[in-house]
C-alpha positions in Angstrom: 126.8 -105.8 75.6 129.0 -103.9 77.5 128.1 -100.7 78.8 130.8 -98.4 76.8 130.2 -99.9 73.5 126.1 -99.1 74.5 127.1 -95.5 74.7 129.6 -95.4 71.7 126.0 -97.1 69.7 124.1 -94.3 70.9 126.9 -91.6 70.5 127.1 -92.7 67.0 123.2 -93.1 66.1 123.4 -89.7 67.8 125.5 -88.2 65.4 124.0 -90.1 62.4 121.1 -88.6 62.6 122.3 -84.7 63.0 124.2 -85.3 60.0 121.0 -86.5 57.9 119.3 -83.2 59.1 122.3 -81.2 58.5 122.7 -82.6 54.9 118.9 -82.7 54.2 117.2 -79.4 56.2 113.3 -79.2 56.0 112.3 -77.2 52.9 111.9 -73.6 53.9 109.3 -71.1 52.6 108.9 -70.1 49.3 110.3 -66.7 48.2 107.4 -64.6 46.3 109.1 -61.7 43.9 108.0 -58.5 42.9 107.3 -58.2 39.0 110.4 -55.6 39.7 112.3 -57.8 41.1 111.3 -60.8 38.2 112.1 -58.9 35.6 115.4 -57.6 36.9 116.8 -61.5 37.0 114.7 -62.1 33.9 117.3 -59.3 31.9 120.6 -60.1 33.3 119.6 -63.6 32.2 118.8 -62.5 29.4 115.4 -63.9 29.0 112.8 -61.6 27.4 109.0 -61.2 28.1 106.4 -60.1 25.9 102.6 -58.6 26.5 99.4 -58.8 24.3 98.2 -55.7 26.2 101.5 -53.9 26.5 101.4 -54.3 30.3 101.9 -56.1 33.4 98.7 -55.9 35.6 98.2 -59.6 37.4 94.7 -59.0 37.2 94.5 -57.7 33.5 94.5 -61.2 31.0 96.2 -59.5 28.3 99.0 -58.5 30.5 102.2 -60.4 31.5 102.8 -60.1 35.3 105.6 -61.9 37.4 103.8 -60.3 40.7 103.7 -63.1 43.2 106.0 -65.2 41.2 108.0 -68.1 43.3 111.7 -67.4 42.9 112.1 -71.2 42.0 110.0 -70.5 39.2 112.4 -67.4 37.8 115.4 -69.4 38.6 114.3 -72.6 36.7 113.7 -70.5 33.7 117.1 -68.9 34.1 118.4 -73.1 34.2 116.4 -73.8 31.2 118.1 -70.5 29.1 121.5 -71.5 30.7 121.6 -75.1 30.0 119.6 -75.1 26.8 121.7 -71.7 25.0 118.5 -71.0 23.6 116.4 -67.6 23.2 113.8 -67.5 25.9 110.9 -65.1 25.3 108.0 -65.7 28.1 104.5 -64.8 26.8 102.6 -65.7 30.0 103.0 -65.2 34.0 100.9 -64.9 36.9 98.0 -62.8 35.1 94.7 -64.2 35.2 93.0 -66.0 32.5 94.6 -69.5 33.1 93.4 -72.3 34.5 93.7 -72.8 38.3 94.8 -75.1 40.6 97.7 -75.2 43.2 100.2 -75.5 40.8 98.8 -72.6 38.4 100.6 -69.7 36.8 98.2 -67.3 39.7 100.2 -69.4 42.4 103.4 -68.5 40.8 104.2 -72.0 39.6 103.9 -72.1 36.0 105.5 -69.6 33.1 104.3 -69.8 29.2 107.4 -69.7 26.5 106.9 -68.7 23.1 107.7 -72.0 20.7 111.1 -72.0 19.0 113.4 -74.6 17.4 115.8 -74.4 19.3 114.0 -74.8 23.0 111.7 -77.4 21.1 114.5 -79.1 20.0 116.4 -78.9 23.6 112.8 -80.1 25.2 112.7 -82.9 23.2 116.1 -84.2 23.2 116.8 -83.9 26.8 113.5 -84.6 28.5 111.4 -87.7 29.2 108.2 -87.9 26.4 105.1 -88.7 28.9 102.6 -88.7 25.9 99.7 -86.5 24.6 97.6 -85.2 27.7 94.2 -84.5 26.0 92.9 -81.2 25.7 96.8 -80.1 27.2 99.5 -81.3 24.7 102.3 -83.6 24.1 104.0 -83.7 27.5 108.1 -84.1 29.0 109.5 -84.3 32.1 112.6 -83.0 33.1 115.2 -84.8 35.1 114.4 -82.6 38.4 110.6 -83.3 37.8 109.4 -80.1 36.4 106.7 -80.7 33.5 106.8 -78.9 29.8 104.1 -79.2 27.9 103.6 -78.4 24.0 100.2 -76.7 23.8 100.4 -75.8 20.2 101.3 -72.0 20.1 103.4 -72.1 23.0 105.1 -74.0 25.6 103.8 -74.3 29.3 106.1 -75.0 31.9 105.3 -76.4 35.6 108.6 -75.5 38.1 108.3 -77.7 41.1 112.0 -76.8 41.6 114.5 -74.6 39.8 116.0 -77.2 37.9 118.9 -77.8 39.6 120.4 -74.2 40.1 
């Protein structure tokens, strides 16, 4: 092979693989918010947010806290309320009292909806049915991967991404 066309192969692998990093960068840090800063997206979204206790202490059970929440978590919600049209009322954070695990509400991963027809009916007609996890609920998937699950009294919602914000 002759020498130039070696170097226009090498030029072009070269370049072929500084445009697959430019188009796909490693994943960068998660963003952790403030409650403050939570609940200000939360109400220009206009999602709303409810409390047993009347509070927002992360370490207070009865409370709903958004302390330490992952800003792909906020902005999924914000997907789900956009794409969906539906009324959004979240009835469980990054308090304690749920169960644990790297992709818990405490690690900022997970929100709890109250159940409505409308997000019930969006859930169910957009997303993939996985089946009844036992002692969980009935189970979907959305398209980006995120997982609702029906838990009886509410819905619990796993955001591995924001949904395609």
């Amino acid at each position: 092979m002759p020498r130039t066309v070696r170097r226009i192969l090498t030029l072009l692998a070269a370049l072929a693989a500084a445009l697959t990093l430019y188009v796909a960068p490693p994943a960068s840090a998660a963003t952790f918010l403030t409650h403050s800063q939570a609940t200000s997206q939360l109400s220009a979204a206009g999602i709303s947010w409810t409390s047993s206790g009347g509070c927002s202490d992360r370490n207070n059970p009865t409370c709903t806290s958004f302390s330490q929440i992952r800003q792909t978590t906020i902005s999924g919600i914000k997907t789900l309320k956009s794409a969906s049209g539906c009324a959004i009322t979240i009835t469980g954070g990054t308090e304690t009292g749920h169960s644990g695990g790297t992709y818990s509400h405490w690690n900022g991963y997970k929100l709890d909806i109250s159940k409505g027809t409308c997000i019930g009916n969006y859930i169910k007609n957009n997303f993939t049915y996985l089946g009844y996890v036992s002692g969980w609920g009935y189970q979907y998937r959305s398209g980006s991967g995120n997982l609702y699950t029906d838990e009886g009294n509410h819905w619990d919602i796993l955001y591995y991404n924001c949904g395609g914000c």
